[in-house]
C-alpha positions in Angstrom: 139.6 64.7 18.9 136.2 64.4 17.5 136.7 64.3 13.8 133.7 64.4 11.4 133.6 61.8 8.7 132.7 63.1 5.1 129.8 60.2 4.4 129.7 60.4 0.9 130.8 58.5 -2.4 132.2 59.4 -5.8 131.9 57.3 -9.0 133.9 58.2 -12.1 133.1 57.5 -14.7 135.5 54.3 -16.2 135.2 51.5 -18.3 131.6 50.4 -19.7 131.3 47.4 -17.3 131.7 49.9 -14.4 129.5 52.4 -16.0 126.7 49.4 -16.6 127.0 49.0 -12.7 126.8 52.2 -11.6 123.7 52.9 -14.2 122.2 49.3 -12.3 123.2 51.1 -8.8 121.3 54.8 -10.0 118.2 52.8 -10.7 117.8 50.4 -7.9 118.4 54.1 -6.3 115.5 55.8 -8.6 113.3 53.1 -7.3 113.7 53.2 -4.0 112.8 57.0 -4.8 116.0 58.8 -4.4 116.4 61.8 -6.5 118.9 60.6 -9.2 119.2 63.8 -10.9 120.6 65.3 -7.9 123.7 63.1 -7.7 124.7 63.6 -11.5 127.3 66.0 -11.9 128.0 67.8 -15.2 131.9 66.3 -15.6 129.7 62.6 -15.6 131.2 61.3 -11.8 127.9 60.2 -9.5 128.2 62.0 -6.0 126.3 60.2 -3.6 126.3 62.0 -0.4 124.7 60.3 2.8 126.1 57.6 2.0 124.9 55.2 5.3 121.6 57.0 5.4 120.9 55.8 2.2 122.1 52.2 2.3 119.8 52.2 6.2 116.6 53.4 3.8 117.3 50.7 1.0 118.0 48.0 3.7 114.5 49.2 5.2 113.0 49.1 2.1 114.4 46.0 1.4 113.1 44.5 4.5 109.9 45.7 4.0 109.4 44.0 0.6 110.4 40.1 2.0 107.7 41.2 4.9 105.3 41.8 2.4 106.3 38.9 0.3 106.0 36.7 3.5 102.6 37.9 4.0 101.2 37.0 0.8 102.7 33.8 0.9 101.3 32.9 3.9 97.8 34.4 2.6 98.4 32.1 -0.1 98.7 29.1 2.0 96.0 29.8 4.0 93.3 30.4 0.7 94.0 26.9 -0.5 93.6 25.2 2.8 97.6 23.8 3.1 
């Protein structure tokens, strides 16, 4: 019995502090340069298909930035002789 999960997330639209969340979740999503538009659906829900993939790319992402951040910091150190 090898059932395929359906990896994907609806929003509908609710009340305006969920609404502000989801608007803070579509553009930490537009940064990470995701393709917004494609997940807005005309009756206002956010379909959000892929669901893991995208929540691996943002982790990677995520990942990437404190590495980078590390790396300046450590520049940092290094210029002023600490």
């Amino acid at each position: 019995m090898n059932e395929e999960k359906e990896n994907k997330i609806t929003l509908y639209p609710s009340n305006w502090l969920y609404n502000a969340g989801v608007v803070g979740l579509l553009r930490v999503l537009g940064n990470a340069a995701y393709n917004v538009n494609s997940c807005l659906k005309i009756s206002g829900e956010v379909q959000l298909d892929n669901f893991d993939k995208l929540v691996n790319k943002l982790e990677t992402l995520e990942v990437a930035k404190d590495q980078q951040t590390i790396e300046k910091f450590q520049l940092e150190i290094f210029s002023i002789g600490v």
